[in-house]
C-alpha positions as CSV (number, residue, x, y, z in Angstrom):
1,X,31.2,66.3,-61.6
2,X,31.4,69.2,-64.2
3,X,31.6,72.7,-63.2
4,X,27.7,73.1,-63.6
5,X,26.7,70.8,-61.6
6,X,29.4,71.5,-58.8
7,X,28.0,75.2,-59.2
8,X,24.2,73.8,-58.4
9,X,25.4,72.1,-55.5
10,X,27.7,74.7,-53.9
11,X,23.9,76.8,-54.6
12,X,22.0,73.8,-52.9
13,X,24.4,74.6,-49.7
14,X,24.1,77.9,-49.5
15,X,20.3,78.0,-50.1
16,X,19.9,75.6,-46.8
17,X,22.0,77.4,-44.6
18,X,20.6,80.6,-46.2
19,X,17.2,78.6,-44.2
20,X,19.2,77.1,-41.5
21,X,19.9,81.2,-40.2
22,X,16.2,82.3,-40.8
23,X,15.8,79.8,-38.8
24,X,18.4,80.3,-36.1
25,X,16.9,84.2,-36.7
26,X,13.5,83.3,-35.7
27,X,14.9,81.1,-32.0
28,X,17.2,84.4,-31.0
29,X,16.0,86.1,-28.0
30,X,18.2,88.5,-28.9
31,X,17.0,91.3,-31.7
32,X,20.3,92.4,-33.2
33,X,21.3,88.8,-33.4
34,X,18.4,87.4,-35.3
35,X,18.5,90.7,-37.3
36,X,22.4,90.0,-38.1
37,X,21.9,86.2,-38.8
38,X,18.7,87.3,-40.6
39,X,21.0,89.6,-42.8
40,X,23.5,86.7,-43.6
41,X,20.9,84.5,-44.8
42,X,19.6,87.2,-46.9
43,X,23.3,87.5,-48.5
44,X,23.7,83.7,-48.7
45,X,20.4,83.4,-50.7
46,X,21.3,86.0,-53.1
47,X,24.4,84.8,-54.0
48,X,23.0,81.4,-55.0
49,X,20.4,82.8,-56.8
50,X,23.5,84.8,-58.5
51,X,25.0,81.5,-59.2
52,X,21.9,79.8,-59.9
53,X,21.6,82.1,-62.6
54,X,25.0,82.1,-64.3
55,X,24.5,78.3,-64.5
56,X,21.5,78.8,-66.3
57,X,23.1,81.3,-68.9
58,X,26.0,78.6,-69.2
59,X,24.2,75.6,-70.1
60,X,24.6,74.0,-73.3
61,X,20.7,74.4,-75.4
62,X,21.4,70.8,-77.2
């Protein structure tokens, strides 16, 4: 697999647990729980879409 494409999947990961928190967030009964796993997620997602975009400035136009 080249490094792009092992880049877009470690992205894919983190994007669905990024959702799998939310919604793990959203189940807590307890409010500084889902707030902490709420947080996490938010990290998670931005750090893909970090990656996601470094991918995009890497690829080859041709």
């Amino acid at each position: 697999m080249s490094t792009s494409g092992e880049s877009r999947g470690r992205s894919r990961q983190m994007r669905a647990k990024a959702e799998e928190l939310n919604a793990a967030a959203e189940r807590s009964t307890d409010a500084e729980e889902s707030r902490r796993l709420r947080d996490k997620a938010r990290r998670l997602q931005e750090q893909s879409e970090m990656e996601g975009r470094m991918d995009d400035r890497g690829m080859d136009p041709m």
